[in-house]
C-alpha positions as CSV (number, residue, x, y, z in Angstrom):
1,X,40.0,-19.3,36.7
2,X,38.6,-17.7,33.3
3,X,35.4,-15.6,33.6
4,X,33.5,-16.6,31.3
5,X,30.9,-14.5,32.1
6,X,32.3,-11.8,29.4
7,X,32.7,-14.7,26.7
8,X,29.2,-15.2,27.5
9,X,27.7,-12.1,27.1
10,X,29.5,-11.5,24.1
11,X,28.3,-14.7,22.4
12,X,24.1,-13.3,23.3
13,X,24.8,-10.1,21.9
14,X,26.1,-11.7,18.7
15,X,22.8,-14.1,18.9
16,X,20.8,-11.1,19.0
17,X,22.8,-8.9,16.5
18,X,20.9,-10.9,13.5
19,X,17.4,-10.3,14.8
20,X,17.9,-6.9,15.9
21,X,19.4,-6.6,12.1
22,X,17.0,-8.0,10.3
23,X,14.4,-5.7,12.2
24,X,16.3,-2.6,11.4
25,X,16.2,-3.3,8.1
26,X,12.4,-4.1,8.5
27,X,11.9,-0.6,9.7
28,X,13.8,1.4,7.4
29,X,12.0,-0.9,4.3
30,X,8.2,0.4,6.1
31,X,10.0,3.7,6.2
32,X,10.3,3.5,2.3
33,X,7.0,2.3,2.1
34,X,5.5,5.0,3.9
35,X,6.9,7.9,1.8
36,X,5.8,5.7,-1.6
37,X,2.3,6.3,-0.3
38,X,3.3,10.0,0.6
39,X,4.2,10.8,-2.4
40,X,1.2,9.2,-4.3
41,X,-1.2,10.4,-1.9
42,X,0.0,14.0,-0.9
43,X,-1.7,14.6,-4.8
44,X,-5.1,13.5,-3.6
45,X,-5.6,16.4,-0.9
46,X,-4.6,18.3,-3.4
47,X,-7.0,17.8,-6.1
48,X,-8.8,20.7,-5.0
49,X,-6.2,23.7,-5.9
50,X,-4.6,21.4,-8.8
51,X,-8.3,21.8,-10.1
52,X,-9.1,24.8,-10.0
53,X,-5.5,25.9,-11.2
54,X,-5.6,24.3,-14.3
55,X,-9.6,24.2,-14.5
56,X,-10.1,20.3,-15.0
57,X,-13.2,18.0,-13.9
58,X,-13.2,15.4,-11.9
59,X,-12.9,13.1,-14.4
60,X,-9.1,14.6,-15.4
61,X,-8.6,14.4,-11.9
62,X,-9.4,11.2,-11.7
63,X,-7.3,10.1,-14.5
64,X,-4.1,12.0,-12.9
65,X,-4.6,10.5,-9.4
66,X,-5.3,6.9,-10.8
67,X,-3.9,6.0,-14.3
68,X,-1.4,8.8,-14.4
69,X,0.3,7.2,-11.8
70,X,-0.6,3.6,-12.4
71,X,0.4,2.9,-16.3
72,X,3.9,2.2,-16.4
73,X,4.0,1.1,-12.3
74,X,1.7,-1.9,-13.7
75,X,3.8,-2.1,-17.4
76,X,7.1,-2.0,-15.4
77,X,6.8,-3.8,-12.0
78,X,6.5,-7.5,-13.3
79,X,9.5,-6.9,-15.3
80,X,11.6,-5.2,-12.8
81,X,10.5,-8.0,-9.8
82,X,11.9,-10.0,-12.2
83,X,14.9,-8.8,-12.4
84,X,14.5,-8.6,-8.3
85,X,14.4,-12.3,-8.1
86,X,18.0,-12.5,-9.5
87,X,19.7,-9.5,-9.0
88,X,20.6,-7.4,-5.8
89,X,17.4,-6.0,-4.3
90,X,18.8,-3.4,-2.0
91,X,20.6,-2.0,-4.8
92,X,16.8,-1.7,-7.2
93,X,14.9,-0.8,-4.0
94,X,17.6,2.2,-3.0
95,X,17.6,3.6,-7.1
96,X,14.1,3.4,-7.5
97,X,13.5,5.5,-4.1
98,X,15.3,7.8,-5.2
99,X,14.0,8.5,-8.6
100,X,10.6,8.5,-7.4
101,X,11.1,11.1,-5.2
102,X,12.9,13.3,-7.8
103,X,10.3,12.6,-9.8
104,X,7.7,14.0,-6.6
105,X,10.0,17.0,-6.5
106,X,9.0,18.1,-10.1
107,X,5.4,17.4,-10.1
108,X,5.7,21.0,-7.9
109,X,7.3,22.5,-10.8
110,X,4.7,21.7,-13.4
111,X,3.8,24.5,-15.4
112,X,0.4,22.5,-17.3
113,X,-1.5,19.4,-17.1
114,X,1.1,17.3,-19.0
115,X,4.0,18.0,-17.4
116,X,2.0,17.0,-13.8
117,X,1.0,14.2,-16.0
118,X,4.9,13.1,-16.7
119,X,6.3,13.4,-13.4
120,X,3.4,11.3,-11.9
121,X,3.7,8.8,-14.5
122,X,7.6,9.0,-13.4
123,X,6.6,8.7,-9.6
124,X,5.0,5.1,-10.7
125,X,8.1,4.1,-12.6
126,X,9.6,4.4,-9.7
127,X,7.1,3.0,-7.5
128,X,7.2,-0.2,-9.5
129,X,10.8,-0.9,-8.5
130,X,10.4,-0.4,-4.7
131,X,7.8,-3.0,-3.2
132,X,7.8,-6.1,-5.0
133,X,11.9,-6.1,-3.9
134,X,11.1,-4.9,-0.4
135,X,8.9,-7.5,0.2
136,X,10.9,-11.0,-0.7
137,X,13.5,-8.9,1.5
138,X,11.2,-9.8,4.1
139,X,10.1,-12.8,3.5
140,X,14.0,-14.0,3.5
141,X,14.4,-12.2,7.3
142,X,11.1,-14.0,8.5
143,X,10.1,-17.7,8.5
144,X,6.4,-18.9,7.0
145,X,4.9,-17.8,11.1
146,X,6.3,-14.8,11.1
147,X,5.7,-13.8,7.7
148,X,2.3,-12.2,8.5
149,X,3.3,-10.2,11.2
150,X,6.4,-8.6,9.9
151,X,4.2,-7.8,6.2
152,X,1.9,-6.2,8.8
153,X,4.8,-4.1,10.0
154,X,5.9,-3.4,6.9
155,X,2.3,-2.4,5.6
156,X,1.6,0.4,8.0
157,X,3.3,1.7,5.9
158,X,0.8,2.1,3.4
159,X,-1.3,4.5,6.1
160,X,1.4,6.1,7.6
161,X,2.5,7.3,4.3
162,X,-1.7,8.1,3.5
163,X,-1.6,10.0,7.2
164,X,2.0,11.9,6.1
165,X,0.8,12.9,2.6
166,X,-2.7,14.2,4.1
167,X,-1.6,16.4,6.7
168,X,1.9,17.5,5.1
169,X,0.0,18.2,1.7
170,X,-3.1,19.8,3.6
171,X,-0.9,22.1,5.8
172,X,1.8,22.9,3.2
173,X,-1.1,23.8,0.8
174,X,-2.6,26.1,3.2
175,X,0.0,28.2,3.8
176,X,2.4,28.0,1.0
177,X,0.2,26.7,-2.0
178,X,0.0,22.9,-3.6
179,X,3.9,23.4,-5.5
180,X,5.8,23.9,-2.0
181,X,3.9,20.3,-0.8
182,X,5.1,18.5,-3.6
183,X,9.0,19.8,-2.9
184,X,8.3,18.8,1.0
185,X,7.3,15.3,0.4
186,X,10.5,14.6,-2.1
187,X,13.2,15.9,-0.8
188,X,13.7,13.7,2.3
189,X,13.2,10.5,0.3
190,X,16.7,11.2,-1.8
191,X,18.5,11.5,1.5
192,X,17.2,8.4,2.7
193,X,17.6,6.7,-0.4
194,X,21.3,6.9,0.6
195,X,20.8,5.4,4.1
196,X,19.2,2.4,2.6
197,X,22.1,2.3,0.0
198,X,24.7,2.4,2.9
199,X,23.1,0.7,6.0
200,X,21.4,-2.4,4.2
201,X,23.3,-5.6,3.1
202,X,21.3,-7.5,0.5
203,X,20.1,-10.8,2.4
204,X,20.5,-14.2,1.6
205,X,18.2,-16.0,-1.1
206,X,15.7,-18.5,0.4
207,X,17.2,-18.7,3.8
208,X,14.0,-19.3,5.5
209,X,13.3,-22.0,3.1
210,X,14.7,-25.8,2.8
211,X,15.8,-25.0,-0.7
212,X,15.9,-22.6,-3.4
213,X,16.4,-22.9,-6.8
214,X,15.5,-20.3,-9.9
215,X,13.3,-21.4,-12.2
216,X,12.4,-19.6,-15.7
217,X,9.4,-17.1,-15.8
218,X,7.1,-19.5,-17.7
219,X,7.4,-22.5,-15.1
220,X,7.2,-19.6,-12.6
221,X,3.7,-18.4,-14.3
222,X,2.2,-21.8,-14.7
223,X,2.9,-22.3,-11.1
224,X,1.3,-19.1,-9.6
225,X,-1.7,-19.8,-11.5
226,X,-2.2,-23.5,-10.0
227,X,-2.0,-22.2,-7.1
228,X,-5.6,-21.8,-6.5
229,X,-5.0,-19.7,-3.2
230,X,-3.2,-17.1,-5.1
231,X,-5.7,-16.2,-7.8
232,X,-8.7,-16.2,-5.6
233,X,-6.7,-13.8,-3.5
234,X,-5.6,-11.9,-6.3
235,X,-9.1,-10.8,-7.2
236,X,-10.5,-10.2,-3.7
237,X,-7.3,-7.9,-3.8
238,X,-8.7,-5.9,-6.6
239,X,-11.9,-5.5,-4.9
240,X,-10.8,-4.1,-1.4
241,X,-7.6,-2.3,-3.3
242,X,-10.6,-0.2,-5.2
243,X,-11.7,1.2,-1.9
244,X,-8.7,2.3,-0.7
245,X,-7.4,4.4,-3.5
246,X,-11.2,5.0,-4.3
247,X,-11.7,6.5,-0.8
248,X,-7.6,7.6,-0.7
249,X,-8.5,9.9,-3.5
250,X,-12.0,11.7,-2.8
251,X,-11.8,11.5,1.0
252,X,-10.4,14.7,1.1
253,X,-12.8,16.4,-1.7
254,X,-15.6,15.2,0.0
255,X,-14.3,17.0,3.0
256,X,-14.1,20.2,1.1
257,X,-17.7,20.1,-0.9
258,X,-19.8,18.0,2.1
259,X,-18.3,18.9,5.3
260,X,-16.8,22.2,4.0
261,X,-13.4,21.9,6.0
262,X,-10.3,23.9,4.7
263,X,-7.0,22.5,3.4
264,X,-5.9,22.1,7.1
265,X,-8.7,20.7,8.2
266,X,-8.8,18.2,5.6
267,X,-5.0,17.3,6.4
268,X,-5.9,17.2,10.4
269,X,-9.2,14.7,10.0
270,X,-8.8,12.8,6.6
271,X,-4.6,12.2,8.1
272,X,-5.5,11.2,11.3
273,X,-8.6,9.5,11.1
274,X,-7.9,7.6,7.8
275,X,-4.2,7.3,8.2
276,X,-3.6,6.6,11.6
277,X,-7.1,4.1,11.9
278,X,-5.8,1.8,9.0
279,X,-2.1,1.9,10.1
280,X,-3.6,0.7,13.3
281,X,-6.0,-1.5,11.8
282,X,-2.9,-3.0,9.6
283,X,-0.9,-3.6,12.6
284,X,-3.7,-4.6,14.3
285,X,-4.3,-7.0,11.4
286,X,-0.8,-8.7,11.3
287,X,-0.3,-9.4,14.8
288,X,-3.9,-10.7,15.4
289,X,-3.4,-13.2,12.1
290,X,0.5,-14.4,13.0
291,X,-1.1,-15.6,16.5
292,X,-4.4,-17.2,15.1
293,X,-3.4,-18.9,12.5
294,X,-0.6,-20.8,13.7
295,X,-2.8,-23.8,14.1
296,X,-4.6,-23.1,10.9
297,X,-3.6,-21.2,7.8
298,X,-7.2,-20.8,7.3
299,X,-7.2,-17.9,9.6
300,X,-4.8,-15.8,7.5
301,X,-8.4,-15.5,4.7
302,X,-10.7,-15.4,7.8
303,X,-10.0,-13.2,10.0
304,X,-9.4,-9.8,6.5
305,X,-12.8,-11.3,5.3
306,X,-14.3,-10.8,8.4
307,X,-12.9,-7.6,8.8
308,X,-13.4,-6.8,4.9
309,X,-16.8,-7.6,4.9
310,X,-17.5,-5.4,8.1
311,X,-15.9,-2.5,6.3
312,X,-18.9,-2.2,4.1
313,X,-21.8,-1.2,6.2
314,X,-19.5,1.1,8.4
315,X,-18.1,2.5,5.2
316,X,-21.9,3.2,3.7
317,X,-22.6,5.0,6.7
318,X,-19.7,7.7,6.9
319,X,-20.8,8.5,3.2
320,X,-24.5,8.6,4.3
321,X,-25.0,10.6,7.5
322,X,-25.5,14.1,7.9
323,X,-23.8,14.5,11.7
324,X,-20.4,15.1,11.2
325,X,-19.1,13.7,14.2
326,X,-20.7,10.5,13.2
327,X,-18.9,10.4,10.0
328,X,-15.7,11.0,11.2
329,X,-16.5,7.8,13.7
330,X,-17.3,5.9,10.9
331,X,-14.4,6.8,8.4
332,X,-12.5,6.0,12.0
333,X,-13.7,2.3,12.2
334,X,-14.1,1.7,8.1
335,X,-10.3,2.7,7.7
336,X,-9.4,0.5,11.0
337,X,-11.2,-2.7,9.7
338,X,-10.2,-2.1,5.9
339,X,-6.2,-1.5,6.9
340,X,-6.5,-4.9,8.9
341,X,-6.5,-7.2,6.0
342,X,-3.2,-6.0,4.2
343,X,-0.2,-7.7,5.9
344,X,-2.3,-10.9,6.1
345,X,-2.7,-10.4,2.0
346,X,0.6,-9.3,1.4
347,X,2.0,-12.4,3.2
348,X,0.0,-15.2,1.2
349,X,1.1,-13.8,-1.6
350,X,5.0,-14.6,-0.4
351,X,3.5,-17.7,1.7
352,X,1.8,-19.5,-1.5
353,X,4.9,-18.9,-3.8
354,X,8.1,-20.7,-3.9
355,X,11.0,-18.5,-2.6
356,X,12.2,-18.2,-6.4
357,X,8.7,-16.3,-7.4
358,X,8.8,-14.5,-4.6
359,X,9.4,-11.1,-5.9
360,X,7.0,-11.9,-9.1
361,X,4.6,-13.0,-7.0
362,X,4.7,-10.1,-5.0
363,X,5.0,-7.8,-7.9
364,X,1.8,-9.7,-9.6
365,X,-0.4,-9.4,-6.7
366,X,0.1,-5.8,-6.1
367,X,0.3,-4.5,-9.4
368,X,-2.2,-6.1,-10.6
369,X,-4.3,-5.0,-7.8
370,X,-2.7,-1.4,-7.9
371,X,-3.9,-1.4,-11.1
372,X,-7.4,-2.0,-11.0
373,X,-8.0,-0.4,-7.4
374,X,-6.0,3.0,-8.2
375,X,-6.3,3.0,-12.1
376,X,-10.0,2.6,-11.9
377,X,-11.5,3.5,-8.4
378,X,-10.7,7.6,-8.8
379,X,-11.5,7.1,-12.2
380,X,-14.8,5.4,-11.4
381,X,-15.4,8.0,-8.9
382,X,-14.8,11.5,-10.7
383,X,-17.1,9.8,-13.8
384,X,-19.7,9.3,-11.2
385,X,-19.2,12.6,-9.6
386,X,-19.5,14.6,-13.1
387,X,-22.6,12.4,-13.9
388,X,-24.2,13.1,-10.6
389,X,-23.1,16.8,-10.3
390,X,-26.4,18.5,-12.0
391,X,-28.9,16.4,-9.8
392,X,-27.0,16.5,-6.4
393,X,-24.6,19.1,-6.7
394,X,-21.9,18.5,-3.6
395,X,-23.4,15.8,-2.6
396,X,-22.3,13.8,-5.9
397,X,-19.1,12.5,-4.4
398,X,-20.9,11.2,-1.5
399,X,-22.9,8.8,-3.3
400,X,-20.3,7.8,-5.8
401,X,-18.0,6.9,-3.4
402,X,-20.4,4.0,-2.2
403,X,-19.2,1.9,-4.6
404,X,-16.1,1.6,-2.3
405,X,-18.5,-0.1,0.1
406,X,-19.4,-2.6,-2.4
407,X,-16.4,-3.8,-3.2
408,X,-14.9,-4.2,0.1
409,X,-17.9,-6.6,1.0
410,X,-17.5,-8.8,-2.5
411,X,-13.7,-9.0,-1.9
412,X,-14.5,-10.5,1.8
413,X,-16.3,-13.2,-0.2
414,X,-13.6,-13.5,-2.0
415,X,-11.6,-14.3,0.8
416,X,-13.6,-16.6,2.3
417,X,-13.8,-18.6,-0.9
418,X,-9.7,-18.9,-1.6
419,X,-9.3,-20.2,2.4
420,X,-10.8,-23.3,1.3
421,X,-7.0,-24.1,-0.4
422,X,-4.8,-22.1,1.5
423,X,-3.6,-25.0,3.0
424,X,-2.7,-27.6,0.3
425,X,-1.2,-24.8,-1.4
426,X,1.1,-23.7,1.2
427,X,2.1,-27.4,1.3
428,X,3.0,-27.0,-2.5
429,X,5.4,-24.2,-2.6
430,X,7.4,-25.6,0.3
């Protein structure tokens, strides 16, 4: 008699291989999403000793943290997701990675303001190339129900990199000065640039979809703007994408000038109770909206502007009270309920397309946000701060940064507002 027993076994573990595959490859994409945010963050606890280096303001500070980076990641991602949407995406996501990271290495070799301005304006070259891809990766390993959980995954990547490029930045700073932090946070992404370049296969077009059939980019425009879902969404996105990078970039400063903390102590609280909060909070957020909203798709705007519009108040407080164990409490909660709405986000955008736009809808939605949150929030801020500085002295940051509370609350509306089509224009991209 034959056992099949063995034939058995055999056939499960090939069952499983493709979801333990696809999860792999879910994982090591987060992983190259976390050290994208490392190495635009690690400049923001940094801004400090870059400052007084070179002797800027806030307001060149907060040119080189926000549109220094952001110019050509917003001129270059919609062409390049483009490209994503035909070509092989493991191959852009791997060469991109790469190249921003060699381009992190020589921001700790710059020897004046424009040469820090060139490699960070090469860092968001290279930036540009690496999510839009990532994500219609995903969104071919996971069906429309799973979609908002494994974008929830893959955004904690977002605060894990914020928590890595805090503390490595504020450490490495402390005891070998702001250059040697720069060289730390790029070297390991070139090695694993090659993992993903090895390890990965390229996965199939539209396999969790019926169908799938490219279209041109001006169908695929016309399109994404009917879709009323995705251009409500859009701008809420701008709105709560301003206070993160707002708060991603003076966090730490207001640390130093308010709460007087050194560059270690800046790493320790602004890394763990920024970072590791909204990577909980975005976990938190993915998970929570996969279960809910499998019997409406309502749930997937509900439950961030619930959280979004909670953020707010918690937020105003952290800037405004004077007990420091209070404000740490409150930048604990404000980053938890701010982080929870970005998988949810990130998924409409993929959820609302068809799986031809799926990489331009991506790249639309997070550029475009990118672009207004990080090209404008610590530029908003440092023009605040240098306006407020004669009247309030330290305390300047701490009342320009409550704009970050504002929009947070008008992006919750926002995302109240777009649930009203979510479902009819799911309906259409299927």
């Amino acid at each position: 008699m034959v056992d099949l027993a063995p034939q058995a076994a055999i056939q499960a573990d090939a069952a499983a291989r493709p979801s333990a595959r696809r999860y792999y490859v879910l994982g090591l994409l987060t992983v190259v999403y976390a050290l994208n945010f490392l190495d635009r963050t690690i400049f923001n606890v940094l801004i400090e000793p870059i400052k007084k280096e070179f002797a800027l303001s806030d307001t060149t500070m907060g040119l080189l943290a926000g549109f220094g980076f952001v110019l050509f990641y917003s001129l270059l991602g919609i062409p390049i997701a483009r490209v994503a949407d035909r070509l092989n995406r493991r191959n852009i996501v791997a060469i991109a990675f790469a190249f921003w990271s060699a381009m992190t290495f020589l921001c700790g070799m710059a020897q004046s303001v424009a040469s820090l301005a060139l490699a960070r304006i090469g860092v968001g070259i290279g930036e540009s190339a690496g999510t839009p891809a990532s994500q219609s990766m995903v969104a071919d390993l996971f069906n429309k129900n799973e979609r908002p959980r494994a974008l929830g995954v893959y955004a904690i990547g977002t605060y894990l990199g914020v928590f890595l490029g805090y503390f490595i930045g504020g450490w490495v700073n402390q005891h070998y000065g702001w250059r040697m932090a720069f060289f730390a946070a790029g070297l390991p992404g070139i090695a694993l640039a090659a993992v993903l370049w090895l390890t990965v296969s390229e996965p199939k077009r539209g396999a969790m979809a019926e169908t799938f059939t490219p279209e041109p980019i001006g169908p695929t425009l016309q399109f994404l703007a009917s879709q009323k879902t995705f251009v409500i969404v859009l701008i809420g996105f701008c709105l709560t994408t301003y206070t993160n990078y707002a708060t991603a970039a003076w966090i730490p400063p207001f640390l130093a000038r308010v709460h007087h903390l050194s560059s270690a102590e800046i790493g320790t609280y602004a890394g763990t109770f920024k970072g590791l909060c909204g990577m909980a909070g975005t976990l938190a957020g993915g998970f929570a909206v996969a279960h809910i909203s499998r019997r409406d798709d309502r749930w997937k705007l509900w439950a961030p502007a619930v959280t979004s519009g909670l953020a707010g108040p918690v937020f105003a407080v952290c800037m405004l009270t004077p007990d420091f164990a209070t404000m740490v409490a409150a930048l604990a909660l404000a980053s938890f309920l701010v982080g929870f709405h970005l998988g949810p986000i990130f998924a409409i955008a993929q959820t609302v397309a068809r799986p031809s736009m799926r990489a331009l809808a991506s790249a639309i939605i997070l550029l475009t946000a990118t672009c207004f949150g990080q090209g404008v929030g610590p530029l908003a801020v440092g023009m605040i701060n240098d306006a407020l500085k004669n009247d309030y002295g330290a305390n300047a940051v701490r009342y320009s940064l409550l704009s970050a509370a504002v929009t947070t609350t008008l992006g919750a509306l926002l995302f109240v507002w777009a649930a009203q089509s979510i479902r009819g224009d799911i309906k259409r991209a299927m």
